[in-house]
N, C-alpha and C positions, 0 to 999 in steps of 0.2 A: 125418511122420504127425501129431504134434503142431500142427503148423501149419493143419494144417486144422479141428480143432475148436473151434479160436480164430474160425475165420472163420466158421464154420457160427453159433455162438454170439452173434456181430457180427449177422450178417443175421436169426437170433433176434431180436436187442433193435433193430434197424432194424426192424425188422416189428412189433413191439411197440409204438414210438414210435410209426410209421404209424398206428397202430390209434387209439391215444390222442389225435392229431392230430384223426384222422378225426369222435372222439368228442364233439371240441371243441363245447360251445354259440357259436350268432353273435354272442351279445351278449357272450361272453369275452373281454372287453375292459376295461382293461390287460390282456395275458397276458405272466407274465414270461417272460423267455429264459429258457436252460439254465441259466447263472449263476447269475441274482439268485434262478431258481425253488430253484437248490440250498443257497443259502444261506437261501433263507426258508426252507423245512423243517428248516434246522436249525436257526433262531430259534425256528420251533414244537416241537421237537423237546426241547433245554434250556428252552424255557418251562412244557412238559408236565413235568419234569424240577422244576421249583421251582413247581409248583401257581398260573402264572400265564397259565393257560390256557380259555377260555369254547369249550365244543367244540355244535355243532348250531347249526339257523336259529334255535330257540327261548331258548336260552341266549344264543344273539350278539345277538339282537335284544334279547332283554331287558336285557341288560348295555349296549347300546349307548342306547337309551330311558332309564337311569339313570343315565347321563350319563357311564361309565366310557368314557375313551380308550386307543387301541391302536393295532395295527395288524389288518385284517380278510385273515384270506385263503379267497378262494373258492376252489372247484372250479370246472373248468370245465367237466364232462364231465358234469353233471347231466341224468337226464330222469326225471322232464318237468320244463322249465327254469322254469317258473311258481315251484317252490318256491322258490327263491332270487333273485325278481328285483325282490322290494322291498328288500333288502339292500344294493344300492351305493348309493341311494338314501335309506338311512339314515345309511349311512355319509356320501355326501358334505354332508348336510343338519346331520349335525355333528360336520365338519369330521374326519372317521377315514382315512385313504390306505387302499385295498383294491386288493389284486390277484388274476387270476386264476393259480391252477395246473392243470398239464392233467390231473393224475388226481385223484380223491377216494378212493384207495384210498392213493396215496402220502401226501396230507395225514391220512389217518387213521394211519398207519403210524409218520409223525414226531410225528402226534400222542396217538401210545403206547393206540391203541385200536385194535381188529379191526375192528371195526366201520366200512365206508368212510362218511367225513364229507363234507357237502356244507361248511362251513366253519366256520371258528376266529376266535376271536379272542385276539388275543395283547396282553394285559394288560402294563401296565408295573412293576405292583407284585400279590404276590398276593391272593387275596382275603380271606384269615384269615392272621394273623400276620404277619410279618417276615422280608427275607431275608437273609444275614449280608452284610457287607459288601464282601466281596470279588465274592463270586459275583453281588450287585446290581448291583456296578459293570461287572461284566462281561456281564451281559444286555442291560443299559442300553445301552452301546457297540454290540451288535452289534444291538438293535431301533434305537437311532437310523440304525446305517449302512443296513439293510433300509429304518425308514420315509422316510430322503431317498430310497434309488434309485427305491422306487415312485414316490415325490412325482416327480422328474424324469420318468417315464414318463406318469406323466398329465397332465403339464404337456406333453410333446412330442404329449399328443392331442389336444389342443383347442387 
């Protein structure tokens, strides 16, 4: 009996993904895989976590105009997709790797707000004060390893 509310549950979250797929804007491009998407929310996730976090278009844009580097991550399931499509365009003019994710409910969720977010920016140091050393060192490591795999990804698109 057991065995089958596991599968009922399966084809639950297969129908869910579908949905979110379906959701996708065409310009979601880079989109990361299963992988790299699951590891960057939880870059955003300890980033929210130590206040090194710029969350909406308004906040990202302005931090990215001021010259602050990151890594960007979109949504990609935005409508109407107009609000976010001068954004990679920001980013690649200076020089930020962004990727798409497929829900802006899960990017809001790692990024410790209810509120679904169309994107983030994920800061390499906070924006007030200091973070001890350990824990810098250790965000440092996992935003560098997030911003190579994007970088490889948008490198295999062009």
């Amino acid at each position: 009996m057991g065995g089958s509310d596991s599968e009922g549950d399966r084809s639950a979250h297969k129908e869910k993904e579908k949905k979110k797929l379906l959701a996708l804007a065409p310009i979601a491009k880079p989109l990361a895989g299963k992988k790299l998407s699951k590891r960057t929310l939880k870059l955003v996730r300890k980033a929210a976590e130590h206040k090194c976090l710029k969350r909406g278009v308004k906040e990202v844009v302005k931090s990215i105009r001021r010259g602050n580097k990151g890594v960007c991550v979109i949504a990609g399931n935005i409508s109407p997709i107009d609000v976010i499509t001068h954004v990679p365009i920001l980013c690649e003019e200076a020089d930020i790797p962004y990727v798409y994710v497929s829900s802006k409910e899960d990017l809001a969720n790692a990024g410790a707000t209810k509120r679904p977010t169309c994107c983030v920016l994920v800061l390499t140091k906070p924006a007030k004060g200091e973070l001890g050393e350990e824990e810098g060192q250790k965000l440092k490591t996992e935003y560098d390893q997030v911003a190579s795999e994007v970088s490889e990804l948008t490198a295999g698109m062009f």
